[in-house]
MARLUM-295966 format. One record per residue (C-alpha): y, z, x. Coordinates in steps of 0.001 Angstrom, whole numbers, plus 500000, padded with zeros to 6 digits. Each point is the difference from the previous one (the first is absolute). Layout:
BEGIN
py,pz,px
Y,Z,X
...
This chain:
BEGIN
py,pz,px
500000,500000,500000
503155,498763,501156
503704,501818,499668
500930,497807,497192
496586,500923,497844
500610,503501,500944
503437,500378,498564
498959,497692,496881
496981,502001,499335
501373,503608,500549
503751,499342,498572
499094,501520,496384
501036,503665,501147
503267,499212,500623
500972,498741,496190
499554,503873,499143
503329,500773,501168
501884,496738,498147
498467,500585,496714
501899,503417,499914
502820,498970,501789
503433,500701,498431
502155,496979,499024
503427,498881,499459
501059,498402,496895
500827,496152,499434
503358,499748,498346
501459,496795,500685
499626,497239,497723
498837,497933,502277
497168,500702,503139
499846,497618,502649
496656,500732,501987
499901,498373,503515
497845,500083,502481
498023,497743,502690
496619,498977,500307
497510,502167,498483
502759,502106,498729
501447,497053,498525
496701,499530,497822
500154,503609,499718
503665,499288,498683
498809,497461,497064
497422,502177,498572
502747,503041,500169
502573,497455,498003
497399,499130,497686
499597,503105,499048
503239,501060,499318
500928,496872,498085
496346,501130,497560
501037,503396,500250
503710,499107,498562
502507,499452,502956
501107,496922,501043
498512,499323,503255
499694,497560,503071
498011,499651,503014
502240,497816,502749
498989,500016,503924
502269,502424,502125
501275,497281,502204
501145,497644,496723
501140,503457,498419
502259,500879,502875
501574,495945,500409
500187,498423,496431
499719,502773,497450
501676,497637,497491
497177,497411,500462
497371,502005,498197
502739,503041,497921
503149,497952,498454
501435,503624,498873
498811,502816,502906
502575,502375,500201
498297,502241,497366
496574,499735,501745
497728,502673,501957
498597,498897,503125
496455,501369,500820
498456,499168,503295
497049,500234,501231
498461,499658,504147
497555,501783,501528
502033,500667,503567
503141,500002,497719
500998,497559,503187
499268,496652,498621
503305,498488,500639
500744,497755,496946
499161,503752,498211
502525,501661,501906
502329,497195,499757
499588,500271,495870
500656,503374,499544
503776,499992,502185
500633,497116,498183
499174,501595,496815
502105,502787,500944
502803,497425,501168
499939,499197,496646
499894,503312,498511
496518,499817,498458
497781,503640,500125
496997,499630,502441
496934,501374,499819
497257,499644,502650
496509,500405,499796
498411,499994,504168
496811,502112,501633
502726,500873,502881
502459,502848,498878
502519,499794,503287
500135,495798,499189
503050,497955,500009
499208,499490,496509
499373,503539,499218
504025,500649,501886
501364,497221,498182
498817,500358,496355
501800,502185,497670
496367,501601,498780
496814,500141,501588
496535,499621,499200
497973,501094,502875
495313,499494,499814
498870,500911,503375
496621,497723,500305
497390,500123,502239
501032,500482,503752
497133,497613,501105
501744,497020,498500
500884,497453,502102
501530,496372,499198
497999,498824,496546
501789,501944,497340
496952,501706,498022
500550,503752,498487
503704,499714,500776
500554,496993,497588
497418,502163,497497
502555,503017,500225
503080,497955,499498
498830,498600,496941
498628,503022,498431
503345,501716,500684
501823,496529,499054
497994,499871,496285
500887,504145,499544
503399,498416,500392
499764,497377,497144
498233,502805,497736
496537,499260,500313
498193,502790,499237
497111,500436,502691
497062,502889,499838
498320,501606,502449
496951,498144,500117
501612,496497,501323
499098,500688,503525
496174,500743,498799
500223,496773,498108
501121,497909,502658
497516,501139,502186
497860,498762,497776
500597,496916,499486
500334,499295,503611
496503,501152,501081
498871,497838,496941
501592,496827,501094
498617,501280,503611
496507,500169,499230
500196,496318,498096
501829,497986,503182
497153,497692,501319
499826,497100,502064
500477,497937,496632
503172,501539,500161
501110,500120,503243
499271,496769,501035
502270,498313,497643
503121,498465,501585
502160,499319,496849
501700,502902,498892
502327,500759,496794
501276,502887,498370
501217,500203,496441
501677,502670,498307
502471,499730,497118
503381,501980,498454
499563,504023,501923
497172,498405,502033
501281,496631,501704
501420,502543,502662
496843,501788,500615
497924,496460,500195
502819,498778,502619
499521,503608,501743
495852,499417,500522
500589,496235,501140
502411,501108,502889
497506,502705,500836
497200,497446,500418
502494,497224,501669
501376,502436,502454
496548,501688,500459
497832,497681,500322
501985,496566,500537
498818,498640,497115
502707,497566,498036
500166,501464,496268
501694,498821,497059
501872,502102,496725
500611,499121,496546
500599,500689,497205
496382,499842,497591
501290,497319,498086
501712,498134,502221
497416,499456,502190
498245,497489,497440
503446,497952,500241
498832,498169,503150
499090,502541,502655
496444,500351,498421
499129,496361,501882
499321,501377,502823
497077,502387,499294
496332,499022,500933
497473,501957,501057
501233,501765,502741
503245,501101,497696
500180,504220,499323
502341,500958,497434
501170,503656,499334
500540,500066,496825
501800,503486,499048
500153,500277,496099
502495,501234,497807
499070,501741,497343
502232,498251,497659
499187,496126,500465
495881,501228,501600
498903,497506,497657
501459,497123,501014
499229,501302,503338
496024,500089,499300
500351,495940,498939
502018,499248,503468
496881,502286,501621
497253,497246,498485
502382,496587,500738
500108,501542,503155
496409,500628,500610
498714,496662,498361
502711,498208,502739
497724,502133,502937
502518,502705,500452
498410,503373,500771
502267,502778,497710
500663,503899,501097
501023,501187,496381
501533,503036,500138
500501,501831,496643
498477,497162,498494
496915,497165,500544
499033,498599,503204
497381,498918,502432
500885,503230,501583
501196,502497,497042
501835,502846,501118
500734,502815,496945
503406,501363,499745
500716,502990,498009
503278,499860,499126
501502,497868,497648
503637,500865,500807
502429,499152,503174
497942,502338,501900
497631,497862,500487
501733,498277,502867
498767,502786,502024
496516,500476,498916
500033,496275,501322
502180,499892,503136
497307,501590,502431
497317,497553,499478
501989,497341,500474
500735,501570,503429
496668,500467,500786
499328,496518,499254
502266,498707,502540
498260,502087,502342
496643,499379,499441
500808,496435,500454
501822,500201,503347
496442,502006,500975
498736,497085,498779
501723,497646,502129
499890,502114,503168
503820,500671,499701
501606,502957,501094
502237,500911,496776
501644,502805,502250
501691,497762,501775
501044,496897,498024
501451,496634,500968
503634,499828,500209
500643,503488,498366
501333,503267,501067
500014,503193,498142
504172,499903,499059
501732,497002,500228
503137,499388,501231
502537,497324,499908
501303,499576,503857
């Protein structure tokens, strides 16, 4: 067992502390999440659920946030920045919040790293210290920042979600053969709360594993994307409760077109339960999909501890 699996597999301890954590309350009418990377996925599934839980609500990448505001917010200046980054030293982060405060917007930052430049710039601070073992792949830090994220758009989590997630990762685990691992086609689809989380697990297994992955929409993959799968085609197929029907018929055009389908919450070649039905269920899902990227960098005789081309914070020059 490598670093990365370590942290993935022993990171459930540490939501304890963010499931109880005190919070601040939203009061603008408006909250901008930004973020980069994973915490910019992290970001759309946090902005999803505000906008279902009743505030208005957009996810917009730290470095657009911080140059061209108006390009994705024609009215800001009643808006609520929330940020999110690991290190809290991601530059286009950094750079978002001063220019959020530039603008007089309230800033609130959400980082594992408590003396950050985030956590000194921000005018609140949300603060998950994650597992110390974690090195460049963001695994139970991106699980913390979106449990403490959803708290934030009022979804109501219980005490059992780190149980449940365990779960469902050792069941995908114990299902990941070489029927799996030897495909070389890759797509993740996710829709509404979940397109986030489904663009989340295919940077884990790009970055992971250098695999090429794709994201959609559920839907909108049968509007011209679907003509590339064959038979060596996997599709991650995370349902939503809502539309799992419609879901179950993309599972079977799928599978009669030689895709093989991970189903979680829903059918699949590979059907992985999920126990909650509400916005929780992001992270009864999220460590699986980390695991997945791992197991197929094992696969591939890749060391996921040190990627290609990443570092652990980056930082514009």
């Amino acid at each position: 067992m490598n670093v990365t699996e370590q942290v993935i597999v022993e990171q459930f301890p540490f939501w304890g502390p963010a499931l109880t954590q005190s919070l601040p309350t939203l009061n603008a009418a408006t909250i901008v999440v930004v973020g980069c990377g994973t915490s910019y996925y992290l970001a759309q599934a946090v902005a999803s659920a505000l906008n279902l839980n009743g505030k208005r609500a957009i996810a917009v990448p730290g470095g657009e946030w911080a140059r061209r505001p108006e390009a994705y917010l024609a009215n800001y200046q009643d808006a609520q920045v929330i940020a999110l980054s690991r290190s809290g030293e991601s530059t286009e982060t950094v750079q978002a919040v001063q220019a959020s405060r530039v603008r007089g917007l309230k800033t609130l930052g959400i980082t594992c790293e408590s003396a950050s430049s985030l956590a000194k710039c921000s005018d609140e601070v949300l603060f998950a210290p994650t597992h110390a073992l974690e090195g460049i792949v963001m695994s139970s830090s991106a699980s913390l920042m979106l449990l403490l994220g959803l708290r934030l758009a009022g979804v109501q989590i219980d005490e059992a979600i780190p149980a449940r997630a365990e779960q469902a990762m050792q069941a995908l685990d114990r299902q990941l053969s070489d029927s799996v691992l030897s495909r070389s086609h890759f797509v993740y689809l996710g829709g509404g709360a979940y397109y986030g989380l489904a663009s989340e697990g295919a940077l884990k297994l790009q970055e992971m594993s250098l695999t090429y992955t794709q994201v959609f929409h559920p839907m909108e993959y049968r509007h011209g994307p679907i003509s590339l799968v064959d038979a060596k085609t996997c599709v991650v197929l995370i349902y939503s409760p809502q539309t799992a029907d419609e879901e179950a018929t993309l599972y079977a055009e799928l599978k009669e077109k030689g895709a093989l389908v991970i189903g979680f919450g829903g059918p699949g070649d590979i059907s992985i339960d999920v126990t909650h039905t509400g916005l929780d269920r992001s992270l009864e899902i999220l460590p699986a999909l980390q695991l997945f990227g791992e197991r197929l960098a094992q696969y591939k005789n890749l060391d996921s501890t040190a990627p290609r081309h990443l570092t652990k914070v980056v930082r514009l020059s």
